[in-house]
C-alpha positions as CSV (number, residue, x, y, z in Angstrom):
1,X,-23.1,106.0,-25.3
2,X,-23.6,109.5,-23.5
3,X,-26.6,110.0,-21.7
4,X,-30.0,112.0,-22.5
5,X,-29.4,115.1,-22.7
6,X,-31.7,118.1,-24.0
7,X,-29.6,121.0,-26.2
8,X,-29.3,124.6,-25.3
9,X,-28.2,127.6,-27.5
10,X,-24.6,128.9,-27.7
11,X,-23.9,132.6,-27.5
12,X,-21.5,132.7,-30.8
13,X,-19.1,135.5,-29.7
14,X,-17.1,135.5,-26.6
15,X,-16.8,139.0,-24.7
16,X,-13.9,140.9,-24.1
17,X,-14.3,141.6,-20.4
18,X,-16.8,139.5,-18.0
19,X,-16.8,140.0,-14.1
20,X,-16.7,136.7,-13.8
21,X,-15.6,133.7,-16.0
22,X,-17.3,130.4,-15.2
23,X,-15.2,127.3,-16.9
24,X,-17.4,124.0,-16.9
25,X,-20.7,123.9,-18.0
26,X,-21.9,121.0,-15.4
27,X,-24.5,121.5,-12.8
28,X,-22.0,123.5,-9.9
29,X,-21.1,125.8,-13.2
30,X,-24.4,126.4,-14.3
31,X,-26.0,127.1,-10.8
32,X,-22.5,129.2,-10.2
33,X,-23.0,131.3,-12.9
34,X,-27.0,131.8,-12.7
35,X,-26.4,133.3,-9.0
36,X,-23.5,135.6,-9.9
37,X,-26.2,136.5,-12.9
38,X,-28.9,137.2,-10.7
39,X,-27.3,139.8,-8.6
40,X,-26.5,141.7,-11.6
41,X,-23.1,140.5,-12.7
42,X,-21.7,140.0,-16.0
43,X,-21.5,136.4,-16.2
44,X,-19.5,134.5,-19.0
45,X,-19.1,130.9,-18.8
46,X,-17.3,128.7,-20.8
47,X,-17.6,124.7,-21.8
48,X,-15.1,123.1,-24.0
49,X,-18.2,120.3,-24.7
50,X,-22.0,120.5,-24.2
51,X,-24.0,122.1,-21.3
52,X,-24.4,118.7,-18.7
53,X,-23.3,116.7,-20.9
54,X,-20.6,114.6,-18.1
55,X,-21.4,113.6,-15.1
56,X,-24.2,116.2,-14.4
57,X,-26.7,114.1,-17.0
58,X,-25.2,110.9,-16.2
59,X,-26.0,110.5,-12.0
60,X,-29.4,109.0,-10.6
61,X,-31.0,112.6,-10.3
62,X,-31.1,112.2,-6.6
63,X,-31.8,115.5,-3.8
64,X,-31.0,114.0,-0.8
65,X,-30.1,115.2,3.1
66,X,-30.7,111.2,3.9
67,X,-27.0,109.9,4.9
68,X,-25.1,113.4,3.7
69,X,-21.8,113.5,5.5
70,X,-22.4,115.8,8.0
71,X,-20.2,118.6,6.1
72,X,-22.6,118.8,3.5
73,X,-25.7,118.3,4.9
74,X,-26.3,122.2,5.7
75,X,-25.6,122.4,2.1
76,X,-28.2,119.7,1.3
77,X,-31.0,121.5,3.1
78,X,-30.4,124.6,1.3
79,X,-30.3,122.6,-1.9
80,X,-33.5,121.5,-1.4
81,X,-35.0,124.9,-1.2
82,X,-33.0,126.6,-4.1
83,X,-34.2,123.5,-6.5
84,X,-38.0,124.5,-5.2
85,X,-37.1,128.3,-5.5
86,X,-35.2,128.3,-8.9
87,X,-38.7,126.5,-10.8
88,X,-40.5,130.0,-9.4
89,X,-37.9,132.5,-10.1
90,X,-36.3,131.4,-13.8
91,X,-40.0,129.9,-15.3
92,X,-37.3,126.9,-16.2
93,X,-38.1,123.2,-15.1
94,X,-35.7,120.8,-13.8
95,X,-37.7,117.9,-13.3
96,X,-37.7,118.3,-9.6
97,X,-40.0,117.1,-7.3
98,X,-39.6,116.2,-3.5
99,X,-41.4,112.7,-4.1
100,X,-39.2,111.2,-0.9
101,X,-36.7,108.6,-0.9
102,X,-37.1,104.7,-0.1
103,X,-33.9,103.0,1.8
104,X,-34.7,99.2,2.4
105,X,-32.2,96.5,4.1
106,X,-32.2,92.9,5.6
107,X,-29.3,93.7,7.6
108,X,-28.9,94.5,11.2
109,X,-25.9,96.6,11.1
110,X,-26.9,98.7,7.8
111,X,-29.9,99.6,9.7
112,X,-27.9,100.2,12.7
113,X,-25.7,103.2,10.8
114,X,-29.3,105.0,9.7
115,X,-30.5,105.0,13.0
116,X,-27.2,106.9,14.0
117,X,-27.2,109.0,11.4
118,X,-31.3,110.1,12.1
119,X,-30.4,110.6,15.9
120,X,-27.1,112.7,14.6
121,X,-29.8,114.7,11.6
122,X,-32.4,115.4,14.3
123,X,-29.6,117.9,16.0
124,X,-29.4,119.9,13.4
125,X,-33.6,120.0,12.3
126,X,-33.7,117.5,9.8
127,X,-36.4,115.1,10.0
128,X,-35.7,111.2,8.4
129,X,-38.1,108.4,9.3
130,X,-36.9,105.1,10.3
131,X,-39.4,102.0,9.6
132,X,-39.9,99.0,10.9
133,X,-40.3,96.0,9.7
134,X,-44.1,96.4,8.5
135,X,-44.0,99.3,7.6
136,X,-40.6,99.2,5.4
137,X,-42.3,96.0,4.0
138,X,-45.6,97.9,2.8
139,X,-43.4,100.6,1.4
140,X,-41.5,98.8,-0.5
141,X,-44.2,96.2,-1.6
142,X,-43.4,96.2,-5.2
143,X,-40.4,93.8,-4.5
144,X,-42.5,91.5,-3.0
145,X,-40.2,90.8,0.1
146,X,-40.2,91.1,3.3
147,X,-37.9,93.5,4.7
148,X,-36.4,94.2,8.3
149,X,-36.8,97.6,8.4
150,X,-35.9,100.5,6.5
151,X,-36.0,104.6,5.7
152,X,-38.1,107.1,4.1
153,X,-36.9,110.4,3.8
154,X,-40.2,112.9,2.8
155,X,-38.5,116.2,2.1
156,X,-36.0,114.5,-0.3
157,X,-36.9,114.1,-4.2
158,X,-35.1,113.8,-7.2
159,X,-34.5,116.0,-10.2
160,X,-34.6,115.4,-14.0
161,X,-30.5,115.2,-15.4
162,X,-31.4,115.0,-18.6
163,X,-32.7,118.8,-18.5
164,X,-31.5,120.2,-15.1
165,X,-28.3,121.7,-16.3
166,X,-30.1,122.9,-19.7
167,X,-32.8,124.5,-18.0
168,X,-30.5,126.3,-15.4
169,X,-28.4,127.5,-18.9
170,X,-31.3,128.7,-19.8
171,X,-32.0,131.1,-17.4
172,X,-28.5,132.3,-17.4
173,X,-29.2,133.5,-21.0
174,X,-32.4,135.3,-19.6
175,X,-30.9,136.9,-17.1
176,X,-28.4,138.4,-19.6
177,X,-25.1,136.2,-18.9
178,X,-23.2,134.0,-22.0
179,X,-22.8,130.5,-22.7
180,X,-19.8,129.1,-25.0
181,X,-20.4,126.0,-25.9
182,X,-17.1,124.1,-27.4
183,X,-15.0,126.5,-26.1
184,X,-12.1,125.0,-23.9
185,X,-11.0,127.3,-21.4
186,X,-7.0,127.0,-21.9
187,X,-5.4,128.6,-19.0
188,X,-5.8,131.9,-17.0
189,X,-3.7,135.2,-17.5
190,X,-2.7,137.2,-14.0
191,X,-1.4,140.6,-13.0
192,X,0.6,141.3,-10.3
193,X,-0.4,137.1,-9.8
194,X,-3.7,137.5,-9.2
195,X,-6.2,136.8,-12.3
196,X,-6.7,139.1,-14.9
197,X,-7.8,136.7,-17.6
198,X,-9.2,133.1,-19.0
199,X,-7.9,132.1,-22.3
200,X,-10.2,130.3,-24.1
201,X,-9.5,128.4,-27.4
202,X,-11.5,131.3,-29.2
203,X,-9.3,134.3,-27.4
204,X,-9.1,135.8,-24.0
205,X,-11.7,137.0,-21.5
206,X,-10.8,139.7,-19.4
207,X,-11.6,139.2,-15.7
208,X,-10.5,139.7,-12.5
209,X,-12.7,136.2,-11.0
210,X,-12.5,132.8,-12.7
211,X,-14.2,129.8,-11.3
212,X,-12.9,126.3,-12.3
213,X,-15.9,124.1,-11.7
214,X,-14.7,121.5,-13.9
215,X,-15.5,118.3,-12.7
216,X,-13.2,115.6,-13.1
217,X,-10.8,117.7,-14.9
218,X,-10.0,120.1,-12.7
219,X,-6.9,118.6,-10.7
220,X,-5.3,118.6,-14.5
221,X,-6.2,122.0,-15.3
222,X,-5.1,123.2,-11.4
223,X,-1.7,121.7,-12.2
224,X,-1.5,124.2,-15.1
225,X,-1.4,126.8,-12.2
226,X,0.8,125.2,-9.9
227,X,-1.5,124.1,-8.0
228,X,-2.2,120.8,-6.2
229,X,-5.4,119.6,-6.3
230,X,-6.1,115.6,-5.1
231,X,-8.4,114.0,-7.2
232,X,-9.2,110.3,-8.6
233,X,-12.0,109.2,-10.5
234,X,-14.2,106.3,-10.6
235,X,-15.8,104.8,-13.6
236,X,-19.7,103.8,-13.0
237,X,-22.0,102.7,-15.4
238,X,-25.7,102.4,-14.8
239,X,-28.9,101.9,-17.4
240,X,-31.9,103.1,-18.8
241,X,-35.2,101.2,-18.7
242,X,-38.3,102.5,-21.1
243,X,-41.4,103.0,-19.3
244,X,-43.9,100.1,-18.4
245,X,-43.3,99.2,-14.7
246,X,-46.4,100.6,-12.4
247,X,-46.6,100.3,-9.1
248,X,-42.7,101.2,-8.2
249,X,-41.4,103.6,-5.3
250,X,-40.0,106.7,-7.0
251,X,-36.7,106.6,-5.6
252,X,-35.8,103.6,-3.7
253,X,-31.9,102.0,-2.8
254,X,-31.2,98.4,-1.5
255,X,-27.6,97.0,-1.2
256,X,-28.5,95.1,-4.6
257,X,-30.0,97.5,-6.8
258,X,-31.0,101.3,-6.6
259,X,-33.9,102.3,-8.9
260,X,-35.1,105.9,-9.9
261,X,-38.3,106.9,-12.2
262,X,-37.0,109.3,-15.2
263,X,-39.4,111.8,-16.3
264,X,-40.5,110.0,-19.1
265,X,-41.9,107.3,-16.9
266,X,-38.6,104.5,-17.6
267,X,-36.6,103.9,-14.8
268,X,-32.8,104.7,-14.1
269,X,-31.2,101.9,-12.7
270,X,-27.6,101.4,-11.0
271,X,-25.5,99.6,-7.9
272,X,-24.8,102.1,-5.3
273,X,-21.0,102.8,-5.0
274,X,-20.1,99.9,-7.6
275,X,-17.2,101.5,-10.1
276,X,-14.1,100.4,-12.1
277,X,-10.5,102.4,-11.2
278,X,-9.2,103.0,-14.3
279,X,-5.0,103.7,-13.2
280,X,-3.9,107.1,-14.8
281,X,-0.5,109.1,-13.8
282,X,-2.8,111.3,-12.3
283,X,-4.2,108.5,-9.8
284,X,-0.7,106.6,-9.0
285,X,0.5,110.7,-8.1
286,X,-1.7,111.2,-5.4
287,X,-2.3,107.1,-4.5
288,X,-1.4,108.1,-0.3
289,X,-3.8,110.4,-0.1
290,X,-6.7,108.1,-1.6
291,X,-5.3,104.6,-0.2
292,X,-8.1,104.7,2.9
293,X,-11.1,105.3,0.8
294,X,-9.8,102.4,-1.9
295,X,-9.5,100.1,1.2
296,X,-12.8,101.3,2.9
297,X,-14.6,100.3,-0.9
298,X,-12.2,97.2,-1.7
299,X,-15.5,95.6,-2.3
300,X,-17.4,97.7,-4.8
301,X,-14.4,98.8,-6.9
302,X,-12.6,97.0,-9.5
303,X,-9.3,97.5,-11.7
304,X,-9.8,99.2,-14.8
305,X,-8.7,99.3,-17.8
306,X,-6.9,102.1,-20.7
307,X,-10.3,104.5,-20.4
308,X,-8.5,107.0,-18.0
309,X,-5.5,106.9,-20.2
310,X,-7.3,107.2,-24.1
311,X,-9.6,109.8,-22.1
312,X,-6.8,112.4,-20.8
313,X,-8.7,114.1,-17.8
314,X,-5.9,112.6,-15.5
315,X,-2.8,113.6,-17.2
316,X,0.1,114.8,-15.7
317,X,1.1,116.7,-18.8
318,X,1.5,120.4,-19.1
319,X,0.0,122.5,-22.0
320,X,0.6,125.6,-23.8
321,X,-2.2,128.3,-24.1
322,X,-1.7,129.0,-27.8
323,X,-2.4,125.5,-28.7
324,X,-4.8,122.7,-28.4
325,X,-5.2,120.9,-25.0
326,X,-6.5,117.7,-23.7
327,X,-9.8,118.9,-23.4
328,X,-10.4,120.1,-27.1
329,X,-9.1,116.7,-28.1
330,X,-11.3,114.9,-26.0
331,X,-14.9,117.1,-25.5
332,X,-16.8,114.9,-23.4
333,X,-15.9,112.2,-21.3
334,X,-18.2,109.1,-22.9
335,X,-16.5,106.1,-21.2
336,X,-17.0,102.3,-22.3
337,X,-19.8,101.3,-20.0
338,X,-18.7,98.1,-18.0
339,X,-21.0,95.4,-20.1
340,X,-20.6,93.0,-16.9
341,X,-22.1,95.6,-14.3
342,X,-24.8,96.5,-16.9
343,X,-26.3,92.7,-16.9
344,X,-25.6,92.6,-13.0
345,X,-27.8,95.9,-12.5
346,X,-30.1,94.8,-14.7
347,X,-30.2,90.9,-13.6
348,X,-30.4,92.2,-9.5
349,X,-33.4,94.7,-11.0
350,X,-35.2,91.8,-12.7
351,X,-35.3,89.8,-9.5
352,X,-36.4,92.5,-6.9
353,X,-39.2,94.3,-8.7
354,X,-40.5,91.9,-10.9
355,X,-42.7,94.4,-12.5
356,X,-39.7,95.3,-14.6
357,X,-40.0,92.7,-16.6
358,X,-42.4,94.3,-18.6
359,X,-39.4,97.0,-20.0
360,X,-37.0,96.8,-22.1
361,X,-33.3,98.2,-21.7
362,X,-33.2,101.7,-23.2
363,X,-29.8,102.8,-23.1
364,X,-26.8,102.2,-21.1
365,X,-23.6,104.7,-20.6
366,X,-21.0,105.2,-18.2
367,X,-19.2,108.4,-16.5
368,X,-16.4,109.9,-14.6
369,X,-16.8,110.3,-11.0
370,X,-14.9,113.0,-9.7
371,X,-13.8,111.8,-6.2
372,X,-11.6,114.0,-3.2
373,X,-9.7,112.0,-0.6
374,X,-12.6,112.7,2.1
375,X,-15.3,112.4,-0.2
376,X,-16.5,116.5,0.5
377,X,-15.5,118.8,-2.8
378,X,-13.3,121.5,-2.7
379,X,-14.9,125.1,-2.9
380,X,-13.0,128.2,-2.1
381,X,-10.7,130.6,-3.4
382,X,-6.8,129.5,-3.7
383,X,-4.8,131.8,-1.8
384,X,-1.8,131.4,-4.2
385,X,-3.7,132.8,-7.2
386,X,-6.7,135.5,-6.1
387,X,-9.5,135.6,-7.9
388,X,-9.0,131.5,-9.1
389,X,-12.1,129.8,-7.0
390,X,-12.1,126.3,-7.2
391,X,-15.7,124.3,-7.0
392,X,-14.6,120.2,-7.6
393,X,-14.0,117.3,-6.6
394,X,-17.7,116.6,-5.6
395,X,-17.6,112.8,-5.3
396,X,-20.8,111.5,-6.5
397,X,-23.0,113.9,-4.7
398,X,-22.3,117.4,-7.1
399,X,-26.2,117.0,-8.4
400,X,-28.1,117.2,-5.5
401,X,-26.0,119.9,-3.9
402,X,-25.3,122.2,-7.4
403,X,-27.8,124.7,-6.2
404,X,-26.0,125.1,-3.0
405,X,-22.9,124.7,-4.3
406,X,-23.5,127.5,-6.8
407,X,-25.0,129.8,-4.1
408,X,-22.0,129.6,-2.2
409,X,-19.6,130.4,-5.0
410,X,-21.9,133.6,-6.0
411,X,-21.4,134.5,-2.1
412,X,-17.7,134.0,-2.1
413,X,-17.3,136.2,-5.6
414,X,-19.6,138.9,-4.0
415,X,-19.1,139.1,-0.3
416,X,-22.7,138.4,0.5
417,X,-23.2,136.0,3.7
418,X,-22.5,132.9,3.1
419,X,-25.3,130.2,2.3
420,X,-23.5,128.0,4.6
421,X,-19.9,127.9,6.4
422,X,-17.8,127.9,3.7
423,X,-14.6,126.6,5.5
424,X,-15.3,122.4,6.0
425,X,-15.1,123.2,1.7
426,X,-11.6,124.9,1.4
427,X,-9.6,123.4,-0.8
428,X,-6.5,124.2,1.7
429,X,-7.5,121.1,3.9
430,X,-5.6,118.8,0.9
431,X,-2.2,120.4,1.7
432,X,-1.8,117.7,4.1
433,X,-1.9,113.9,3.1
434,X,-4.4,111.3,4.4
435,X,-1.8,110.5,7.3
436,X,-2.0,113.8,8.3
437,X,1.9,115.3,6.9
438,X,2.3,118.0,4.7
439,X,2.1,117.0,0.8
440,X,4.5,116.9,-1.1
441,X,4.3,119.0,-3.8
C-alpha cells in the first residue's frame, strides 16, 4: 500500500521555456528546485506521479551526521541547518525537529566501530556522545534491558515524510516556480549536444539546464542518453503503528529493530539495512560493479521476486519520445511489502519495548531503494551532455541530506560557491568498475 502522504496542487499548464527543468518530484527534486527558485530563477519541475510519493515518504524520516560516510557528512551538517532555516524562510513545516538520535548495542565490536567513527567526527567539529553502560541503559529504559553501552547524537532529529516533500512544493509555488504533477518527463532535446529541452508527455520545455533527480529511475532514463549510470535497488518494507506507546525514545536503532515517533504520535517501525533483491536486466548489467556491497550485506538481503520486473524502473529497454514510456505506465513505485519482514519487525518491536503492545498495526508498505556501488549518490553535471545534471543514486540516506543535496545542485546550475566540495559526488567516479578498470560500456 503506498505510504502517507499529504496532496499538493498541480500547476495545469506546462511553460514553454524554464531556466531550469527539475524531473522527479522526490525530496533532492523538491529542495533542487526551491533553491534554484529562491535566487530568482524560473523553475519548472516535472513528476510523472505525485509529489514524495516513492521513496521520499516511505524512509524512517531520519537527519542524521551519526555514522555518515565520511563523504557526506559535510553534507549532513549543512542539512541540518537548511531543514532549521527552510521552516523560517518558506512559513512551510516539515515536521522537523532535532529531538537526537538513540543507538543502543550489546555487542563489543558494534560499539567498537562508533567509537571510531566519534574520534574520526570530532576532526571535522561534529560532536556525538558515546555512553556507557548506565547511562545507555537509562536512555534507553523503555526496553527494559540492560545495555553495554550505546550513542546519542543531540544535534540529529528527524523530519515528517509524510509532508516534507509537500511542504517544500509548496514553497516552490510561493516563490513563483511550477509543479507538474503526472507529467513524465520523456527524454531531453539538445543543440549543438548540449540541452536545449525536456520533453514531457504534455509537450516540450525549453531549457538550457535539466536536472534528473529521479530516484531509482534514473540509471533507465540515463541510458536514454547514452549514458551509464550504476544503479540497483533494494526492496525494504517497514510499518506503521497508531499512537498509544508513551514513554519511547524519539528515534532509537538496535541491531533488532529501529523505531521512529511519526507526527501523529504512532511509531514507524523497520530493521536497519534488511531488503529483498528483486533481479531485473538492469541489476544482472551492472552485477561487478555491485558484487562487494551484496557480499558485505549477504546477511540482511534476500532474493527477490518479479517486483523489479512488473515494476519497469530497471529496464534495459529504450523508448521513443512521442510515445508512452515505462514511467507513465507505471506512476509510482508501490512494491508488495515482504509479509515475513513485516511480522519480524513487528514481532522484534513487541519484545523490546513492550509498551507497544498497547498499538495496533496501522499500515505497512514497501519501496525502492535507490543504491550506487559505494553507497554515496551521484551529483554533478555529465560532461558528455552540458546542462544534463544528475542528483541519484542516494542509497538510503537521500532524506536527511535533500536540503543539501538540493543546495548543491542550485550552486552547480548558478555558479555560486559550493555548499560543500562537490567532487567526492561526481558521477564520473562510476566510469571505472568496483575492481578499479574502466567500464565497459
Amino acid at each position: 500500500m503506498p505510504a502517507p502522504l499529504r496532496l499538493v496542487e498541480t500547476t495545469l499548464e506546462i511553460p514553454a521555456a524554464a531556466d531550469a527543468v527539475v524531473i522527479g518530484g522526490g525530496i533532492v527534486g523538491v529542495f533542487s528546485a526551491y533553491y534554484l527558485a529562491r535566487r530568482g530563477l524560473k523553475v519548472a519541475l516535472v513528476e510523472k506521479g505525485r509529489i514524495g510519493a516513492e521513496q521520499s515518504s516511505r524512509n524512517w524520516g531520519w537527519c542524521r551526521q551519526q555514522n555518515r560516510d565520511a563523504r557526506e557528512l559535510p553534507m549532513a551538517t549543512k542539512s541540518l541547518d537548511l531543514w532549521e532555516r527552510f521552516a523560517v524562510e518558506s512559513g512551510e513545516d516539515t515536521g522537523f525537529r532535532r529531538c537526537g538520535l538513540l543507538y543502543l548495542s550489546n555487542s563489543e565490536e558494534e560499539l567498537a566501530g562508533w567509537a571510531r567513527w566519534r574520534d574520526f567526527a570530532r576532526t571535522v567539529g561534529v560532536a556525538t556522545n558515546m555512553l556507557d553502560s548506565a547511562e545507555a541503559t537509562e536512555r534507553g529504559r523503555a526496553t527494559g534491558t540492560r545495555w553495554k553501552g550505546g550513542v546519542f547524537s543531540p544535534s540529529d532529529g528527524t523530519a515528517d515524510p509524510a509532508n516534507a516533500a509537500p511542504a517544500v512544493a509548496r514553497a516552490i509555488l510561493k516563490l513563483g516556480g511550477t509543479i507538474h504533477q503526472f507529467c513524465a518527463a520523456r527524454g531531453i532535446e539538445t543543440e549543438g549536444g548540449r540541452v536545449s529541452g525536456v520533453v514531457t508527455e504534455h509537450g516540450t520545455i525549453r531549457t538550457k539546464t535539466a536536472i534528473l533527480a529521479g530516484g531509482a529511475w534514473a540509471s533507465s532514463f540515463c541510458r536514454q542518453l547514452g549514458i551509464r549510470f550504476p544503479q540497483a535497488s533494494i526492496r525494504s518494507s517497514i510499518l506503521s503503528v497508531s499512537p498509544g506507546a508513551i514513554g519511547l525514545p524519539d528515534a532509537l536503532h538496535t541491531t533488532a529493530v529501529s523505531v521512529t515517533r511519526r507526527g501523529d504520535g504512532g511509531h514507524t517501525l523497520a530493521i536497519s539495512g534488511r531488503g529483498r533483491l528483486d533481479p531485473t536486466p538492469q541489476q544482472f548489467r551492472f552485477a561487478p560493479q555491485f558484487l562487494p556491497m551484496f557480499v558485505r550485506r549477504w546477511r540482511s538481503l534476500a532474493p527477490g521476486g518479479l517486483e523489479g520486473f512488473r515494476s519497469g524502473h530497471e529496464s534495459l529497454a529504450r523508448w521513443r519520445l512521442d510515445e508512452a514510456t515505462p514511467m507513465e505506465r507505471m506512476r509510482i513505485l508501490d512494491p508488495a511489502v515482504d509479509k515475513g519482514t513485516i511480522r519480524l519487525i513487528h514481532s522484534r518491536a513487541l519484545e523490546l519495548l513492550p509498551a507497544l503492545s498497547r498499538t495496533s498495526i496501522a499500515a505497512a508498505w514497501a519501496g525502492y531503494v535507490d543504491s550506487t556501488p559505494d553507497g554515496v549518490p551521484g551529483i554533478g553535471e555529465v560532461a558528455t551532455v552540458p546542462g544534463f545534471i544528475l542528483a541519484a543514486g542516494f542509497s538510503g540516506h537521500g532524506f536527511g541530506i535533500g536540503p543539501g543535496a538540493g543546495h548543491l545542485i542550485a550552486d552547480l546550475v548558478t555558479g555560486d560557491e559550493p555548499i560543500v566540495d562537490p567532487r567526492p559526488y561526481h558521477p564520473d567516479r562510476f566510469l571505472t568498475s568496483a575492481w578499479g578498470k574502466v567500464a565497459d560500456f
